[in-house]
The first five atom37 places (N, CA, C, CB, O) and aatype in JSON, in Angstrom:
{
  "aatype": [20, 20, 20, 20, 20, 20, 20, 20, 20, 20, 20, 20, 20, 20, 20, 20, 20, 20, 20, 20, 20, 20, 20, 20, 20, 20, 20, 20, 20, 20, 20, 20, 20, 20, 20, 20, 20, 20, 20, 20, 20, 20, 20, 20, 20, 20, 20, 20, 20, 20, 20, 20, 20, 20, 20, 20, 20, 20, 20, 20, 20, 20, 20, 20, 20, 20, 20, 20, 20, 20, 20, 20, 20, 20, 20, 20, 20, 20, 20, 20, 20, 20, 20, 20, 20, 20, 20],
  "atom_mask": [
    [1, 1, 1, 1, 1],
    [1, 1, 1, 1, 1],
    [1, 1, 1, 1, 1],
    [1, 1, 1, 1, 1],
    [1, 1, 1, 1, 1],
    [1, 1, 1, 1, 1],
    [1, 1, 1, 1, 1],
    [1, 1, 1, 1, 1],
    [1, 1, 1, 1, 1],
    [1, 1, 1, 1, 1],
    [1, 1, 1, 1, 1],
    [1, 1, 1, 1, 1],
    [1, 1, 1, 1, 1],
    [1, 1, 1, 1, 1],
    [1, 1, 1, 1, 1],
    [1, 1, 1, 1, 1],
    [1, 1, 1, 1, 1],
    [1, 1, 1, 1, 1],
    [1, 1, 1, 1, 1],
    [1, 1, 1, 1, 1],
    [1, 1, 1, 1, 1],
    [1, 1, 1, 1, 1],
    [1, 1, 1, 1, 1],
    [1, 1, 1, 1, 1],
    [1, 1, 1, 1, 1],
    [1, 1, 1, 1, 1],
    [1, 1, 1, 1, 1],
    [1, 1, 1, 1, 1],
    [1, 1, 1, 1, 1],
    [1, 1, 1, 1, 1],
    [1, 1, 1, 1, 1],
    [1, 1, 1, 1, 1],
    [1, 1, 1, 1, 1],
    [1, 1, 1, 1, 1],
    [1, 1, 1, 1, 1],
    [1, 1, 1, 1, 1],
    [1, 1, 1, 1, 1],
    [1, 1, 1, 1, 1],
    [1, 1, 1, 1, 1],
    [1, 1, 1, 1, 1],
    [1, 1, 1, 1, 1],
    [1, 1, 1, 1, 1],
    [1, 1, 1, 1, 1],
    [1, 1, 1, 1, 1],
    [1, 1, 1, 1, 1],
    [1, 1, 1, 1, 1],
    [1, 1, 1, 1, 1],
    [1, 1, 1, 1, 1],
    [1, 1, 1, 1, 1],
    [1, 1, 1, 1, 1],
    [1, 1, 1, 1, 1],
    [1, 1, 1, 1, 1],
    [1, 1, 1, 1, 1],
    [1, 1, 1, 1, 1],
    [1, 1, 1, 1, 1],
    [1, 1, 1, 1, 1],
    [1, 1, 1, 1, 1],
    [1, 1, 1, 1, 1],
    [1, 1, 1, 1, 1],
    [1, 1, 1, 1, 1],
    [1, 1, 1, 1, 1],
    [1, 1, 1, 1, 1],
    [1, 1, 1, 1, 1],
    [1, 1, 1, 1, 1],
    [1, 1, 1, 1, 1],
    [1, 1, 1, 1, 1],
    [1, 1, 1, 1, 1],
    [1, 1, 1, 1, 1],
    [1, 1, 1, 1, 1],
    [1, 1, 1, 1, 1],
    [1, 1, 1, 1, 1],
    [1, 1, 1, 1, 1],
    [1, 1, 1, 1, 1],
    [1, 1, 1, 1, 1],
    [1, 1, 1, 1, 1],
    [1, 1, 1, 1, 1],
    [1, 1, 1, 1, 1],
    [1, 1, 1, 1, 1],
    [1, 1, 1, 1, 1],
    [1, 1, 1, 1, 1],
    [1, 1, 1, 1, 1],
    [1, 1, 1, 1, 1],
    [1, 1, 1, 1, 1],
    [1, 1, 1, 1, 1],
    [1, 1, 1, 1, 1],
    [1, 1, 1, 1, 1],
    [1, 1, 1, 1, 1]
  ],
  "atom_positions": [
    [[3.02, 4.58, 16.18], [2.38, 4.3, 14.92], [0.86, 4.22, 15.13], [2.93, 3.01, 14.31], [0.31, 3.8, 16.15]],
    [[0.16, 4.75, 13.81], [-1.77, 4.23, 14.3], [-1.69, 3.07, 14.04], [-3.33, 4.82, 13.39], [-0.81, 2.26, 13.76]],
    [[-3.15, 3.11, 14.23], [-3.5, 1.44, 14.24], [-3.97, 1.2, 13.32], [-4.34, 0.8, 15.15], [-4.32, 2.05, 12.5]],
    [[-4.08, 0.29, 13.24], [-3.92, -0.73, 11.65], [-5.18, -0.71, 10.95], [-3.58, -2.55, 11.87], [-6.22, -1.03, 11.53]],
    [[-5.16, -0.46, 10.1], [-6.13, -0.37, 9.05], [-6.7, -2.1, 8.13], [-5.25, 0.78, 7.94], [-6.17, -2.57, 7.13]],
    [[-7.37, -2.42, 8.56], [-7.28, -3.87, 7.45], [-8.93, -3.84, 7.42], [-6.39, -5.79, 8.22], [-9.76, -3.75, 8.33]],
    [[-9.05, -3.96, 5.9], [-10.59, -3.85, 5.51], [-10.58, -5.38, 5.16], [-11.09, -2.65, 4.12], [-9.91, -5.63, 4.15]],
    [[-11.28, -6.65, 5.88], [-11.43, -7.83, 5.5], [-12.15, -7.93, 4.25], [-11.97, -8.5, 6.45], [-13.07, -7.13, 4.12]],
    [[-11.84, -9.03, 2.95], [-12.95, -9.01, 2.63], [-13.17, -11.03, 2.23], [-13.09, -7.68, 1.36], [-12.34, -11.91, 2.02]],
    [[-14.35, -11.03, 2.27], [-14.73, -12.66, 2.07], [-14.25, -12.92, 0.71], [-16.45, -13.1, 2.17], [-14.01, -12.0, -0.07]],
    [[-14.06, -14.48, 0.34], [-13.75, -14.21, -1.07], [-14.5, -15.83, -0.7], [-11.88, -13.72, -1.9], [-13.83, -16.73, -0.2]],
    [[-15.55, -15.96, -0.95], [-16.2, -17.43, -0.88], [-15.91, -18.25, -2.18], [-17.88, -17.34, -0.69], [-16.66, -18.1, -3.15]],
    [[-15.01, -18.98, -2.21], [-14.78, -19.85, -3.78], [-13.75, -19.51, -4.06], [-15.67, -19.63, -5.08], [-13.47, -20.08, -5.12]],
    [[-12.68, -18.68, -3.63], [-11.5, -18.56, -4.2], [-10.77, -19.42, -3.36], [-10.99, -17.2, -4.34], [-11.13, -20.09, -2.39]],
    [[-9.12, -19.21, -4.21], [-8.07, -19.94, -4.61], [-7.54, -19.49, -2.98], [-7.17, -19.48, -6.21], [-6.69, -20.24, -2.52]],
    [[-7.99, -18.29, -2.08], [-7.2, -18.33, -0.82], [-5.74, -17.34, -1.21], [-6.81, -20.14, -0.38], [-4.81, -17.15, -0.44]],
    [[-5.84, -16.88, -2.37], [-4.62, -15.89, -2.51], [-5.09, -15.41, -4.17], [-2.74, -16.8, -2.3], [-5.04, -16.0, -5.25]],
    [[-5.61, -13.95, -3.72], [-6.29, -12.56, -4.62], [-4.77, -12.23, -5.07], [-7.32, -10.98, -3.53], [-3.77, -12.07, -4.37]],
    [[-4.9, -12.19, -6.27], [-3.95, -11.62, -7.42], [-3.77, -10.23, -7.51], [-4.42, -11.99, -8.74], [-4.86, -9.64, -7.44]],
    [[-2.47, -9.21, -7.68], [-2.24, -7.75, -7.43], [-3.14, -7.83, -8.91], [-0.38, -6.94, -7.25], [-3.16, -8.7, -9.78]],
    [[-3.8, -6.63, -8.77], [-4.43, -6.18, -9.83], [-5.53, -5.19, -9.19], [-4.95, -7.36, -10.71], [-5.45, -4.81, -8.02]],
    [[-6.73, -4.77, -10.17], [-7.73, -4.24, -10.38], [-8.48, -5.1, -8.89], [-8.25, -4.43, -12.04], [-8.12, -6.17, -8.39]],
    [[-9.61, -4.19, -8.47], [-10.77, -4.73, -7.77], [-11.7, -3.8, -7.07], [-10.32, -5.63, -6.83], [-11.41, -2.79, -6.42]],
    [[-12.95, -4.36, -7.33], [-14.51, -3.18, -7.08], [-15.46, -4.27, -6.28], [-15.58, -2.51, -9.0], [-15.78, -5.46, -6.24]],
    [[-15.62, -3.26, -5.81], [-16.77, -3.4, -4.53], [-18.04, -3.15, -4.99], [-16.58, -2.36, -3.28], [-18.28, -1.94, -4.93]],
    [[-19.05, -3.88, -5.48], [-20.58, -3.26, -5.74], [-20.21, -2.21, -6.83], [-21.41, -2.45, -4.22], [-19.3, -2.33, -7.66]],
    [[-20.79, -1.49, -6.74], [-20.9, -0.08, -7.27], [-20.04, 0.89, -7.03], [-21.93, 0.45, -6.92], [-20.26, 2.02, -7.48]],
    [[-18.7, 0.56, -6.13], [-17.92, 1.6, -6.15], [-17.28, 1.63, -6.74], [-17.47, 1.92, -5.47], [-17.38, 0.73, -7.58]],
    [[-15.9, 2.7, -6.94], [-15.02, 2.92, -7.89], [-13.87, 1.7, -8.19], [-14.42, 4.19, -7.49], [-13.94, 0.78, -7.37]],
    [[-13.2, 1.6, -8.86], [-12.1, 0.6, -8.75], [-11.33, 0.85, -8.12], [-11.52, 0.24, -9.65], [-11.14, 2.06, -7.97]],
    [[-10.57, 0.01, -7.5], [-9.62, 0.66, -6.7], [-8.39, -0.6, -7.21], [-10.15, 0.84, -4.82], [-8.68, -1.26, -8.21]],
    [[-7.15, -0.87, -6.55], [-6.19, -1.45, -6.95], [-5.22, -2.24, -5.85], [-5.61, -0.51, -7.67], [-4.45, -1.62, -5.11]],
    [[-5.34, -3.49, -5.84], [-5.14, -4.48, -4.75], [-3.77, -4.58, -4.73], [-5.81, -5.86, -4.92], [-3.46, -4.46, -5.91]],
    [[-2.68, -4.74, -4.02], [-1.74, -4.98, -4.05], [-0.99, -6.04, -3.38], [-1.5, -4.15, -3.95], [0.0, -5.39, -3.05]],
    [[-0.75, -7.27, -2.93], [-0.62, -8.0, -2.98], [0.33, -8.11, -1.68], [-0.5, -8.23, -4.11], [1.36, -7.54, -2.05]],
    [[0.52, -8.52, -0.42], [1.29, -8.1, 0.32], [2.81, -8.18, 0.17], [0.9, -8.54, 1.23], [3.53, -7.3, 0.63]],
    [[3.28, -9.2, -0.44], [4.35, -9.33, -1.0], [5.41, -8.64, -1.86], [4.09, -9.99, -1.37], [6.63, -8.44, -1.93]],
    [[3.9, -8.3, -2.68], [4.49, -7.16, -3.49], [4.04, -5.52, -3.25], [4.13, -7.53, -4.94], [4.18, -4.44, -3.82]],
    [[3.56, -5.95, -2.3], [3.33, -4.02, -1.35], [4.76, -3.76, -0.91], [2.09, -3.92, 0.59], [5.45, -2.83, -1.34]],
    [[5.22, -4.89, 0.2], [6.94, -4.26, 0.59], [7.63, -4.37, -0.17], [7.79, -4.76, 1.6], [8.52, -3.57, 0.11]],
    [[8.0, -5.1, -1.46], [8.79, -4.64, -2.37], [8.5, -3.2, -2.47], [8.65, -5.35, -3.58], [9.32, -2.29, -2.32]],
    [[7.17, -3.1, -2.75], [6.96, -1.4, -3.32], [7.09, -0.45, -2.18], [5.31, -1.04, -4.0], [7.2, 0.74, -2.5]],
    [[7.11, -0.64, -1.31], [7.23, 0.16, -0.07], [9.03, 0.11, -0.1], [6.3, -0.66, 1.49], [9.55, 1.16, 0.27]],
    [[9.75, -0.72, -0.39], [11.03, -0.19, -0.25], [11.4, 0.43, -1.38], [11.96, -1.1, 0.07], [12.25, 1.31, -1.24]],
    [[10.74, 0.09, -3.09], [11.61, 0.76, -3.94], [11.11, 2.36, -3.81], [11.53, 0.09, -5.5], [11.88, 3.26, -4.12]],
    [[9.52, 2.7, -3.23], [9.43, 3.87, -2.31], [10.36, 4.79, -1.88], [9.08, 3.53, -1.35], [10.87, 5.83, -2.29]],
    [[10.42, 3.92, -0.68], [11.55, 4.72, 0.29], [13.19, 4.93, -0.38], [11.73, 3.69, 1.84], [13.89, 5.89, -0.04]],
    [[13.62, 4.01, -1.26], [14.62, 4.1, -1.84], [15.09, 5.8, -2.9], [14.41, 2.78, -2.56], [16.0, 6.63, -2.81]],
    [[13.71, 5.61, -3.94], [13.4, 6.68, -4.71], [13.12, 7.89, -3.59], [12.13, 6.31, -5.72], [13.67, 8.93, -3.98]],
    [[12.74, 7.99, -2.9], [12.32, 9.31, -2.09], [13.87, 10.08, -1.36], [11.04, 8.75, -0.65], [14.19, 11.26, -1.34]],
    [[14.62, 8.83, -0.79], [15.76, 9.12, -0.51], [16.66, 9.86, -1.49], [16.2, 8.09, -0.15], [17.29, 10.9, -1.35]],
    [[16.55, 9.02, -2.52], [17.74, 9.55, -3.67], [17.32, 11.03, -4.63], [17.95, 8.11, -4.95], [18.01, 11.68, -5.42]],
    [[16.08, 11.17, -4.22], [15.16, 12.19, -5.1], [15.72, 13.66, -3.59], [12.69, 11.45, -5.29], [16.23, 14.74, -3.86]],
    [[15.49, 13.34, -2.65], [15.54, 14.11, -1.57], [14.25, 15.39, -1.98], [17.25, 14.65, -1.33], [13.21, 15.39, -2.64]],
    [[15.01, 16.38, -1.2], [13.54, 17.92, -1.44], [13.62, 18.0, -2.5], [13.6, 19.67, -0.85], [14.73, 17.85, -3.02]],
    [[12.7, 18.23, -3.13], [12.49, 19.09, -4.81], [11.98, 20.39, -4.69], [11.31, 18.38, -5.92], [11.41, 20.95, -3.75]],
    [[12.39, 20.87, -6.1], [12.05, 22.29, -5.94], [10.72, 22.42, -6.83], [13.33, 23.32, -6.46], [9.84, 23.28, -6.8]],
    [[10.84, 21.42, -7.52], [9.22, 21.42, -8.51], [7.95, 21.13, -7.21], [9.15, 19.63, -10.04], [7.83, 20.08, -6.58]],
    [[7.58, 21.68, -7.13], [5.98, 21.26, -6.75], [5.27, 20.25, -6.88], [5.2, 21.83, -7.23], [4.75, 19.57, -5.99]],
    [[5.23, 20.14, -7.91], [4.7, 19.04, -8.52], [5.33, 17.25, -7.96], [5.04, 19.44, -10.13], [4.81, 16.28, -7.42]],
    [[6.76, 17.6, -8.51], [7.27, 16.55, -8.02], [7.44, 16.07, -6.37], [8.35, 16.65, -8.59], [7.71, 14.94, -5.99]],
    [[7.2, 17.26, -5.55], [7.56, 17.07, -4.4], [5.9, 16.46, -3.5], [8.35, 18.6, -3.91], [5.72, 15.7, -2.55]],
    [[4.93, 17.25, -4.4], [3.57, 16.51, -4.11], [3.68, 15.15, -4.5], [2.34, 17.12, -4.87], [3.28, 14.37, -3.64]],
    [[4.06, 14.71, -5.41], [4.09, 13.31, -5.6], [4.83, 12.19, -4.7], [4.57, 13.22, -6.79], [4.36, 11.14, -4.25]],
    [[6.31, 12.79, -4.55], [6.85, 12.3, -3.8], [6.68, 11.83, -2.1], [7.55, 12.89, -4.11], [7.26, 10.98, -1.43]],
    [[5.6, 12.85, -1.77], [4.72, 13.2, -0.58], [4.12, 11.96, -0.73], [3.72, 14.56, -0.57], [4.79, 11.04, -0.27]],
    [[3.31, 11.73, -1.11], [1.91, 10.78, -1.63], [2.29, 9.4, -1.78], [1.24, 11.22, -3.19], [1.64, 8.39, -1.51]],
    [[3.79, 9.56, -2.41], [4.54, 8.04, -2.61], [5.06, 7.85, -0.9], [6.22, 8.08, -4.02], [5.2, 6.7, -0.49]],
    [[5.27, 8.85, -0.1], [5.55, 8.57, 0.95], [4.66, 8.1, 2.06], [6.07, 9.38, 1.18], [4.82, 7.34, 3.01]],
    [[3.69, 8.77, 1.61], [2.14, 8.14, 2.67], [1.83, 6.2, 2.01], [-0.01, 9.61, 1.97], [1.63, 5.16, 2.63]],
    [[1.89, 6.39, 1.08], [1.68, 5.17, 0.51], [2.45, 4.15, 1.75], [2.37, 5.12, -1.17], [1.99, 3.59, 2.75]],
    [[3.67, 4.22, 1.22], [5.09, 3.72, 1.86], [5.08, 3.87, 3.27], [6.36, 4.51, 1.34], [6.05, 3.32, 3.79]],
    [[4.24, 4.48, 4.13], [3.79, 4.5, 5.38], [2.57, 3.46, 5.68], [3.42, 5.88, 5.65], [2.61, 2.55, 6.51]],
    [[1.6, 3.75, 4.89], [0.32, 2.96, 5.09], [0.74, 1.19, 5.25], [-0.75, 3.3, 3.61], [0.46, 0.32, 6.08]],
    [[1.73, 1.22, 3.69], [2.16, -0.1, 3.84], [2.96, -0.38, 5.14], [2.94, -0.43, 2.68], [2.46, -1.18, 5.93]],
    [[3.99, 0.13, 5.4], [4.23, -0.05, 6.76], [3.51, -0.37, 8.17], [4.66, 0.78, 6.88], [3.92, -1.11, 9.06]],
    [[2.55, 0.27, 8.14], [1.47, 0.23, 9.1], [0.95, -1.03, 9.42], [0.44, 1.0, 8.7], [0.92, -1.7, 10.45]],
    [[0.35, -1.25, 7.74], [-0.85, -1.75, 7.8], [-0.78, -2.96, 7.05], [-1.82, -0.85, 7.38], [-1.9, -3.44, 6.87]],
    [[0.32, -3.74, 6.46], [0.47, -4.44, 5.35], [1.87, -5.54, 6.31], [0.91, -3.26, 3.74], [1.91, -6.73, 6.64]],
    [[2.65, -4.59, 6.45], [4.18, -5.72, 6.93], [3.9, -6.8, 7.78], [5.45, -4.95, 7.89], [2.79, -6.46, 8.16]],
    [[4.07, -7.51, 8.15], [3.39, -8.54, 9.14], [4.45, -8.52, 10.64], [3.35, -10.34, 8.28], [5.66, -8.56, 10.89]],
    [[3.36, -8.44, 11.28], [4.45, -8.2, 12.89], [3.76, -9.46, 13.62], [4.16, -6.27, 14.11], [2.94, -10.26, 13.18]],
    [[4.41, -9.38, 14.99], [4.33, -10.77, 15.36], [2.88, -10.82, 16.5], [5.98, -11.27, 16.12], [2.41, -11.78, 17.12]],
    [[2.53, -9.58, 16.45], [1.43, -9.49, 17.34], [-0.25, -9.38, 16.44], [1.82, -8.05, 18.3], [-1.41, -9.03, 16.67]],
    [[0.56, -9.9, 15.4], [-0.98, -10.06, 14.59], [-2.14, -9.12, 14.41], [-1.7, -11.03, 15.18], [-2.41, -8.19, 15.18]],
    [[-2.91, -9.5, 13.11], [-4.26, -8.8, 12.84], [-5.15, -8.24, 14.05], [-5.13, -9.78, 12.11], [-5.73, -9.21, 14.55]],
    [[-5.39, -7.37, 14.53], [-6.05, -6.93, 15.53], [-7.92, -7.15, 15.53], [-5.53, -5.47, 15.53], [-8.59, -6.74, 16.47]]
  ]
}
């Protein structure tokens, strides 16, 4: 597997636990937080749907399904908690 991806970020004054939702950096684009808890839920109903969907013949759908699979990797990677900790 690569190595782990974790972008820290400070949250000076918060509650110590960032809510899944919306979130922007300065001036960049929005992007969309997901919550670790509710990343492996989504990482299994992922892998679940990809299974039962198997190859497609649409294009379209099979790009998507691709993309839901990288997702469902990243979280794996980079999100599940293992016992050898944040690097």
């Amino acid at each position: 597997m690569n190595k782990r991806l974790i972008t820290r970020v400070p949250f000076p004054g918060g509650s110590g636990q960032t809510p899944t939702g919306a979130m922007q950096f300065e001036g960049d684009w929005p992007g969309l937080f997901i919550r670790g808890d509710a990343a492996i839920d989504l990482m299994c109903k992922i892998r679940a749907l990809v299974e039962r969907l198997g190859k497609q013949e649409d294009p379209v759908v099979g790009l998507a399904l691709m993309r839901l699979q990288q997702i469902a990797d990243l979280i794996e990677r980079d999100v599940v908690v293992r016992r050898e900790g944040p690097t």
